[in-house]
C-alpha positions as CSV (number, residue, x, y, z in Angstrom):
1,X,3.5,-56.5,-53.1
2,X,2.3,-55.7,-49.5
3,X,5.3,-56.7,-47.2
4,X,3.2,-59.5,-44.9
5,X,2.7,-61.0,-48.2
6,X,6.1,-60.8,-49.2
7,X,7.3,-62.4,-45.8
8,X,4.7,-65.4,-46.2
9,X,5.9,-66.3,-50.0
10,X,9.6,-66.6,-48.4
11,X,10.8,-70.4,-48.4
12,X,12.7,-71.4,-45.4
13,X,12.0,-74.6,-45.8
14,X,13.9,-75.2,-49.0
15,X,16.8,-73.7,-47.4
16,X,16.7,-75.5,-44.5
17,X,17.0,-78.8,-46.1
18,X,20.2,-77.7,-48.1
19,X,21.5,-76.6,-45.2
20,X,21.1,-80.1,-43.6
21,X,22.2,-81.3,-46.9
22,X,25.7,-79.3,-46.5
23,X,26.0,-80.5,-42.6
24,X,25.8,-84.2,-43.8
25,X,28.5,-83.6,-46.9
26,X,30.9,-82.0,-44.3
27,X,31.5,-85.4,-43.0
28,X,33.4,-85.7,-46.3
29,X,36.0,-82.7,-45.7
30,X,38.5,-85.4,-44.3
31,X,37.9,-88.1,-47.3
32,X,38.5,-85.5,-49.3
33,X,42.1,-84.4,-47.9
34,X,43.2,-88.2,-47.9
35,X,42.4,-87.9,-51.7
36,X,44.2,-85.2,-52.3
37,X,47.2,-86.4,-50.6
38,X,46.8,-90.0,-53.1
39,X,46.8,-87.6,-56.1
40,X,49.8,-85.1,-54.8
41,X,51.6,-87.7,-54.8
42,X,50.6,-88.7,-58.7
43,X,51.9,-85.8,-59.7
44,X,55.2,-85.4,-57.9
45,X,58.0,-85.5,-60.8
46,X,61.5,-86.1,-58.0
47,X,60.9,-82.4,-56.5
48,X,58.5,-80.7,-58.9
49,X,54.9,-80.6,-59.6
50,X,54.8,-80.8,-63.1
51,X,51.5,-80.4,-65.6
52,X,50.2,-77.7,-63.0
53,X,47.5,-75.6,-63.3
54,X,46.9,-72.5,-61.3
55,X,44.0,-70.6,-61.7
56,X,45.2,-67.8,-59.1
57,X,47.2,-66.7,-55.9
58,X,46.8,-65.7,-52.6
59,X,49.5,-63.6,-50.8
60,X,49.3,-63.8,-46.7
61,X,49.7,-61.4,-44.2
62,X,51.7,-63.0,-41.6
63,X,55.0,-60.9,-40.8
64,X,54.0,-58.2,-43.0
65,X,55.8,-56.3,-45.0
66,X,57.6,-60.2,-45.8
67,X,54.6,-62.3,-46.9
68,X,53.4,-65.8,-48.0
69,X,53.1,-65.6,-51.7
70,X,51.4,-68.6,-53.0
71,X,50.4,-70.1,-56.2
72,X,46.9,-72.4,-56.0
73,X,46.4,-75.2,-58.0
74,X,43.9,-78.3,-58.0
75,X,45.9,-81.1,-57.7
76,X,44.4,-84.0,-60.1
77,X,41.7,-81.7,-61.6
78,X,43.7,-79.5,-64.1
79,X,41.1,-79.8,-66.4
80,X,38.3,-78.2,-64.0
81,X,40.9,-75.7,-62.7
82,X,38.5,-72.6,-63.3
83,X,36.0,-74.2,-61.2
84,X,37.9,-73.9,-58.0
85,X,38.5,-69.6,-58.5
86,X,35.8,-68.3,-55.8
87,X,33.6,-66.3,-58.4
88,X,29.8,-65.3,-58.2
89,X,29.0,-68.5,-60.4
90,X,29.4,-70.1,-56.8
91,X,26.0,-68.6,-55.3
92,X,24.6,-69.6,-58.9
93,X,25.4,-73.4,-58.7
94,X,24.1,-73.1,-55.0
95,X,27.1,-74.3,-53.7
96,X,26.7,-75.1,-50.0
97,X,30.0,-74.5,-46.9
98,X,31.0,-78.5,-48.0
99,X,31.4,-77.5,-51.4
100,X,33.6,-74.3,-50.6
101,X,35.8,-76.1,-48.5
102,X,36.5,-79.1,-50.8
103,X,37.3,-76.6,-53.3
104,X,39.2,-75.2,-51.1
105,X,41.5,-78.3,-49.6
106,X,41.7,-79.5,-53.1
107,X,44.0,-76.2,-53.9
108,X,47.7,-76.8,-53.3
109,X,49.7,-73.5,-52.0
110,X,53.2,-73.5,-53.2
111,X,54.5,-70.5,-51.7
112,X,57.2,-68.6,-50.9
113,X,58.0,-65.4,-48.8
114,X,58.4,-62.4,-50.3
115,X,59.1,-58.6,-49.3
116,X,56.0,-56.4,-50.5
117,X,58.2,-53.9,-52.5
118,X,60.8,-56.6,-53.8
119,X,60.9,-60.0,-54.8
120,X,63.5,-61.3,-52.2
121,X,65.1,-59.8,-49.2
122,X,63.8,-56.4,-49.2
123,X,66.7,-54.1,-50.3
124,X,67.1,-51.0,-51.8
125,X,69.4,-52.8,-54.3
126,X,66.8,-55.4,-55.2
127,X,64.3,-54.5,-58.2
128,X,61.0,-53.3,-57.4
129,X,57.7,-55.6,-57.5
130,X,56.7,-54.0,-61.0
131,X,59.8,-55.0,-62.3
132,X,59.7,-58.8,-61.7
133,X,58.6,-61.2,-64.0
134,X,60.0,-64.4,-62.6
135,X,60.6,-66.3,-59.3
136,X,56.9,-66.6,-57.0
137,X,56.2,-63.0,-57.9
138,X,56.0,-62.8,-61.4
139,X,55.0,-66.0,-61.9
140,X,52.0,-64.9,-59.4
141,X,51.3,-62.2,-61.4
142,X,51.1,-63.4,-64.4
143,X,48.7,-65.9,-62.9
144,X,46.8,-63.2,-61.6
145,X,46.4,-61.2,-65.1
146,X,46.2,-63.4,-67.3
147,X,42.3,-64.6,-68.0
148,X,41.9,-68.4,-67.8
149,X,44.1,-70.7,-65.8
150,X,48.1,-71.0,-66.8
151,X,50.0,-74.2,-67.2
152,X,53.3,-73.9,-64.6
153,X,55.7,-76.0,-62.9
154,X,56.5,-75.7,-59.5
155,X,59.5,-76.6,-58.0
156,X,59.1,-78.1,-54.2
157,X,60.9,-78.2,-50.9
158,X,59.6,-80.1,-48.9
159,X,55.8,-82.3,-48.5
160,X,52.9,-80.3,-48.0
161,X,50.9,-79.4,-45.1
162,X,47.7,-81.0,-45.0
163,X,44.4,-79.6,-43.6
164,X,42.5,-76.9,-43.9
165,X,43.1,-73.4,-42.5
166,X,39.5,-71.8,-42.2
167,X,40.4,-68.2,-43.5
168,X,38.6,-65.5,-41.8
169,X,35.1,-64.0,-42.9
170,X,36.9,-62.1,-45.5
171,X,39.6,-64.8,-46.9
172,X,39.0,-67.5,-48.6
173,X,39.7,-70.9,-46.3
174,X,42.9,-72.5,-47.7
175,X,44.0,-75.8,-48.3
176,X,47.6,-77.7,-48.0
177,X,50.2,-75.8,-47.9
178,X,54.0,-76.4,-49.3
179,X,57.6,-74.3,-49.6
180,X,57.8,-73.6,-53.2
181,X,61.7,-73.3,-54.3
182,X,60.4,-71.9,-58.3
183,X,57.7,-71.6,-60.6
184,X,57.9,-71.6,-64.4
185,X,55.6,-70.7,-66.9
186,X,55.1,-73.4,-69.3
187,X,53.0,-72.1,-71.9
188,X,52.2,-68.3,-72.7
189,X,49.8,-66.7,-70.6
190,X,46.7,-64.8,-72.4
191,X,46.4,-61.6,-71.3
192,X,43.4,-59.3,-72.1
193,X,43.7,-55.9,-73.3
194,X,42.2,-53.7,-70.3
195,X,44.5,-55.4,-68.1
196,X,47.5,-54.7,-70.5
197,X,46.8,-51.1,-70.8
198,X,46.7,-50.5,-66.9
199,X,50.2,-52.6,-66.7
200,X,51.8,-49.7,-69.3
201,X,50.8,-47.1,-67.9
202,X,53.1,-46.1,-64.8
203,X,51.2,-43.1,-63.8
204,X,47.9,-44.3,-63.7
205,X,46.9,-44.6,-59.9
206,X,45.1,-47.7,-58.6
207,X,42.0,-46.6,-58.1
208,X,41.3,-45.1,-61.2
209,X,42.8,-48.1,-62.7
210,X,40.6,-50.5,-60.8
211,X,37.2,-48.5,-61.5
212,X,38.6,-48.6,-65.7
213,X,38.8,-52.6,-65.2
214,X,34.9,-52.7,-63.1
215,X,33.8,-50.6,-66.2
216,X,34.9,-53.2,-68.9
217,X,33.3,-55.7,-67.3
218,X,35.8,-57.1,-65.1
219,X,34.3,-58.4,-61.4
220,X,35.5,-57.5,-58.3
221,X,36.8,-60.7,-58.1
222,X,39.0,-60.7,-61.0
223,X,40.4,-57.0,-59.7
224,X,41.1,-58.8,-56.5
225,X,43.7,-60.8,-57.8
226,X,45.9,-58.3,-60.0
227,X,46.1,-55.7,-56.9
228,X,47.0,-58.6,-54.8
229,X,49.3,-59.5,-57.4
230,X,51.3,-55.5,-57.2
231,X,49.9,-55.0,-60.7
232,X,47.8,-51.5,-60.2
233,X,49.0,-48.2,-59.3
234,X,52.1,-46.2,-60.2
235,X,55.1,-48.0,-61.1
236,X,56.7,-47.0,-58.1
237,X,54.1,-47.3,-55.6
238,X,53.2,-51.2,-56.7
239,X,53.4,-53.6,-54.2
240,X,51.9,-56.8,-53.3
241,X,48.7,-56.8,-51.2
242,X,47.4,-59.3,-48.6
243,X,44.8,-61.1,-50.0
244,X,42.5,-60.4,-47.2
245,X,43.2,-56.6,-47.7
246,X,42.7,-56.5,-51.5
247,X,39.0,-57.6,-51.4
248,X,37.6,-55.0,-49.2
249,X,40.5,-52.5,-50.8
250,X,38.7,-53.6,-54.4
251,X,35.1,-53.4,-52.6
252,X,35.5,-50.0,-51.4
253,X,36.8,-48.5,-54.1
254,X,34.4,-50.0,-56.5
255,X,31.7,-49.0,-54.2
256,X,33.0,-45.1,-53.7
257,X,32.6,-45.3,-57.5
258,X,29.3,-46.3,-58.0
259,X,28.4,-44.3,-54.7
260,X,29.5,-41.1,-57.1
261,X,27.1,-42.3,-60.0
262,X,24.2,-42.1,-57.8
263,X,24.8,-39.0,-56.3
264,X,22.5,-37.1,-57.9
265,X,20.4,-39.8,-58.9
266,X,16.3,-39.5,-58.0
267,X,15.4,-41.4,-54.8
268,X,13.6,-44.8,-55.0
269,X,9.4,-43.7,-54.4
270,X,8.6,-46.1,-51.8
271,X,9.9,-48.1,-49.1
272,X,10.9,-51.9,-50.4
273,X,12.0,-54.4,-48.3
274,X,14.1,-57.7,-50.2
275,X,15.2,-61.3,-48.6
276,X,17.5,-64.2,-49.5
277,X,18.9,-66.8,-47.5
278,X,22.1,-68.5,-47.8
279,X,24.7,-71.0,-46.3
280,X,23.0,-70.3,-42.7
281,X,22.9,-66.7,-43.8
282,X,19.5,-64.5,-43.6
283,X,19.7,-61.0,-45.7
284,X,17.2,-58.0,-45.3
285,X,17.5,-55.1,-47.1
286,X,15.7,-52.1,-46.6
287,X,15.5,-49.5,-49.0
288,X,13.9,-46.1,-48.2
289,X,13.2,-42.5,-50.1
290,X,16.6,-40.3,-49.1
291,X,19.6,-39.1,-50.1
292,X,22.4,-42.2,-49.8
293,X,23.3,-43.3,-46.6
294,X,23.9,-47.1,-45.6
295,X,24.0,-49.1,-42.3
296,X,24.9,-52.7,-42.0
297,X,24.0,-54.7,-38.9
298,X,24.7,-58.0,-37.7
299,X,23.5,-60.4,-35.6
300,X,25.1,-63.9,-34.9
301,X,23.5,-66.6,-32.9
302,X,25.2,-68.7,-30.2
303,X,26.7,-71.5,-31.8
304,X,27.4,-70.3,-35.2
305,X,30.8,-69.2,-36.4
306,X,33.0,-66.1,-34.4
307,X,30.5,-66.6,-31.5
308,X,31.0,-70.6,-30.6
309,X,29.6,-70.2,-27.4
310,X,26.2,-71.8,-27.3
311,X,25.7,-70.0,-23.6
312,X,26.3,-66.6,-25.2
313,X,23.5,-64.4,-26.3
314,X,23.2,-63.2,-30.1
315,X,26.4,-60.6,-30.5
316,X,25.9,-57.4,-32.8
317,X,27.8,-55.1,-34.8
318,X,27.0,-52.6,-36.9
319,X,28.4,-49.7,-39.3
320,X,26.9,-46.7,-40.6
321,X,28.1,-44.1,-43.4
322,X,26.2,-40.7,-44.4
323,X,26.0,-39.1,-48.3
324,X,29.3,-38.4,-48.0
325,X,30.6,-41.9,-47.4
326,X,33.2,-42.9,-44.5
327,X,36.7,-41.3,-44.4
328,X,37.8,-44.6,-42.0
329,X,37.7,-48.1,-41.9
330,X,35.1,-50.5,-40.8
331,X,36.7,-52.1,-37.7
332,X,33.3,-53.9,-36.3
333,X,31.7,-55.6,-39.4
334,X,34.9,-55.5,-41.6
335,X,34.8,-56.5,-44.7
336,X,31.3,-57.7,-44.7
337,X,30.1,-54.1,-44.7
338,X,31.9,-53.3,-48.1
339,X,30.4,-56.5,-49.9
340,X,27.3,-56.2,-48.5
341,X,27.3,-52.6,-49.7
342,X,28.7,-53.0,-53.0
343,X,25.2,-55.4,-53.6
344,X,23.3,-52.6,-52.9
345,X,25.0,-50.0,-54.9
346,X,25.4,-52.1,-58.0
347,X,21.6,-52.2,-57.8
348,X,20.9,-48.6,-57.3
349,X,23.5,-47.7,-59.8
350,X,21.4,-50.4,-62.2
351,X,18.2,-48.7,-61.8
352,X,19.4,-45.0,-61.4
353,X,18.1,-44.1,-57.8
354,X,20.0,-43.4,-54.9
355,X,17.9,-44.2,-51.5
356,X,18.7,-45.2,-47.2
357,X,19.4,-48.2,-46.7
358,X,19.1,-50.7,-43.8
359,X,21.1,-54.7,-44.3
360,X,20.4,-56.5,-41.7
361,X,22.4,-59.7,-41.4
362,X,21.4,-62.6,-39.6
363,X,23.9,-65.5,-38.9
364,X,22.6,-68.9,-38.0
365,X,24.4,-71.5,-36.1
366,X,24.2,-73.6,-39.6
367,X,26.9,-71.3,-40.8
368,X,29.7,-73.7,-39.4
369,X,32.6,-72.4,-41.2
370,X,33.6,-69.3,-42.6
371,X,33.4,-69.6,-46.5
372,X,34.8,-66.2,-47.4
373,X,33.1,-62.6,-47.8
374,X,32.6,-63.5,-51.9
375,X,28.8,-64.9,-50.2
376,X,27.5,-61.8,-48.7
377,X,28.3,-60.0,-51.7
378,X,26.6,-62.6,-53.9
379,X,23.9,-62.7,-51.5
380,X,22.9,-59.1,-51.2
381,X,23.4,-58.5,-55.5
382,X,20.9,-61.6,-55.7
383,X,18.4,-60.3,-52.7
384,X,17.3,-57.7,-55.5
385,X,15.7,-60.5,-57.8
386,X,12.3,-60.5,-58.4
387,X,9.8,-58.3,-56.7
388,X,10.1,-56.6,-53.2
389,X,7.9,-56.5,-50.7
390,X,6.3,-52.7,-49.8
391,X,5.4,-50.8,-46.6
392,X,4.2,-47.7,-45.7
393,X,7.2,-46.4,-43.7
394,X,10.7,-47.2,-42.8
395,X,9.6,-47.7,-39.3
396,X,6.7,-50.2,-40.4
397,X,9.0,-52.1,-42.2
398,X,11.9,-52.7,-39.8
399,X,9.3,-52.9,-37.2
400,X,7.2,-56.2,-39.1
401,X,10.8,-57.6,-40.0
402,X,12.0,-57.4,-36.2
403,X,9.4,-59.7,-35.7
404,X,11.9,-62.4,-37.8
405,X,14.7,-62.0,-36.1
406,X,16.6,-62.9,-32.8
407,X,16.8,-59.7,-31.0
408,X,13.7,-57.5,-29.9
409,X,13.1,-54.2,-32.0
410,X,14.1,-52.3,-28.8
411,X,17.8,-54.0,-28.8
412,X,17.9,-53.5,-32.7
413,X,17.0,-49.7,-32.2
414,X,19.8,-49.2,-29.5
415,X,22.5,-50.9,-32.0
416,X,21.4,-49.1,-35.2
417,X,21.7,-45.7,-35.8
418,X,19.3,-45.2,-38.9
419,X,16.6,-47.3,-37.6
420,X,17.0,-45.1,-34.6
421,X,17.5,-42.0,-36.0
422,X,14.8,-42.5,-39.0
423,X,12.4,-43.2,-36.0
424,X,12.4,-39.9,-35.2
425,X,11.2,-38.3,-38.6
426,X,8.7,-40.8,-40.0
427,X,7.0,-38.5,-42.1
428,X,9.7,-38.3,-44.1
429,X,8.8,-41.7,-45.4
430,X,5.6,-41.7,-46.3
């Protein structure tokens, strides 16, 4: 399909009316927290929070290496408990930023600081995180392998913090928050069989280990959890992860993986160009004939989330990597760049080509809270569905999709490097 024709089948319109949808439901964020409150307190046995559910954990950062290790559970929707684990079937039910965050303050977060190496007060006398099975920790990772939801009981100190903590671009927001004193398994976890053979073997390094789990089928998201959890790696180099660090730790490694099985892969013939649109998010991907090399670019209006200031101009980042991949992290886009290029990967790998590739990221100010990175992964793996639109060149096709967004073609030039650079050598595109 000729790219003009492409752009003028897109359907903003649809999109912009969930998007007003999701600004009218986020009047309910506070009902919601009042609810959850009513049905905390339900399910308060004296101290304990008994007949809990928790579908999975997320460890903190704060004061590393002693971090927040919590337990999340619905409170007063046991049954559904599978529904609140941020998974790709998210972006498939079409869930808008309201729906995230009542998921979100619906979790409670029993928690309870813990040394990354050791389960208490880090010591070299005190047993090393792939030794524990008890306590926060190996409750929490037990949660974290086991495949469905486990029934627990939590013992409290204290009443929980209500609100919600927005998270970061990368994190998941959070919910109410509460001192856990212990947590007991009440019933025995299910466990599957990839998971258990990386857990026996004490030599098999995490990244191997992670890229055996991706190949059985596992999602990123599921691989998330049990390195956050200290349950990949060698025995002796286990330790629990930050949450935040975990998913773009999973991401890239996931994504050096596939980058390998398209190494010497043919290139795509032509020069695509795909779109999808999300919670305030716009996507463009740009695929051209090469050898691999990727650049992710983003550009966030005044207003919308990490640049409030509706007097600012649009702010841009942007990260590049060659064939070889990058040997450092992504400081300017962060984790965004690994989910964004793990979508692009995962379809390249899926087709057998390797190609260069443009992302060009577009944040609206309808994105008005961050819902986690999990949507510009989803986003770009879904951007590939159906059929692309086609130009002539690489520089014909960033050039008609400048025309879209907020900054000039000139400003987008100076900020990326292969629209730049590829500017120079056209004929290699045609």
């Amino acid at each position: 399909m000729r790219l003009d024709e492409y752009i003028e089948e897109l359907e903003p319109d649809e999109e912009a009316e969930r998007r007003r949808l999701a600004k009218e439901k986020s009047y309910a964020i506070t009902d919601h927290v009042e609810r959850f409150e009513r049905e905390f307190q339900r399910s308060l046995s004296g101290d304990s929070l008994v007949g809990s559910t928790a579908p999975t954990i997320f460890v903190g950062r704060s004061s590393y290496p002693e971090v927040p290790v919590g337990l999340l559970s619905p409170v007063g929707d046991e049954s559904r408990a599978e529904e609140y684990v941020t998974s790709g079937a998210w972006y498939g039910e079409g869930y808008d930023i309201a729906d995230v965050l009542e998921r979100r303050t619906g979790l409670l977060n029993s928690r309870k600081r813990a040394d990354v190496d050791s389960p208490g007060i880090a010591s070299r006398l005190s047993p090393s995180v792939a030794d524990v099975w008890d306590g926060i920790v190996g409750v929490g990772r037990e949660v974290a392998i086991a495949d469905r939801p486990v029934d627990l009981e939590i013992g409290l100190d204290g009443e929980p913090e209500l609100g919600l903590d927005p998270g970061a671009d990368v994190a998941t927001p959070r919910g109410p928050r509460v001192r856990a004193r212990s947590a007991d398994l009440t019933e025995n976890p299910h466990v599957p069989r990839p998971v258990e053979k990386t857990l026996e073997d004490d030599d098999w390094r995490a990244q191997g280990a992670m890229t055996y789990l991706y190949r059985r089928g596992f999602d990123v998201y599921e691989i998330d959890s049990i390195l956050s959890a200290g349950a990949l790696g060698r025995a002796e180099n286990r330790r629990l992860v930050p949450t935040r660090w975990s998913i773009t730790a999973v991401d890239d490694a996931i994504g050096n993986y596939l980058r390998g099985r398209i190494r010497n892969a043919p290139s795509v013939d032509a020069v695509e160009v795909w779109a999808t649109e999300y919670v305030g998010n716009r996507y463009w991907v740009i695929l051209a004939p090469g050898s691999w090399e990727f650049e992710l670019v983003e550009m966030k209006a005044p207003g919308s989330i990490w640049n409030p200031d509706p007097a600012d101009g649009v702010w841009m980042a942007s990260a590049s990597e060659g064939y070889e991949g990058r040997s450092s992290y992504v400081e300017e886009t962060s984790g965004a760049y690994y989910a964004a290029r793990l979508g692009v990967l995962e379809h390249l790998e899926s087709i057998g080509r390797q190609a260069k590739c443009l992302v060009l990221r577009e944040v609206s100010d309808d994105y008005w809270a961050p819902v986690g990175v999990w949507q510009i992964r989803e986003s770009v793996r879904n951007a590939f569905e159906g059929t692309p639109g086609e130009a002539e060149t690489f520089h014909d096709a960033v050039a008609t999709v400048a025309e879209r967004l907020p900054v000039g073609l000139d400003r987008l030039r100076r900020k990326s490097e292969l629209a730049a650079a590829l500017q120079s050598n056209l004929d290699a595109f045609r």
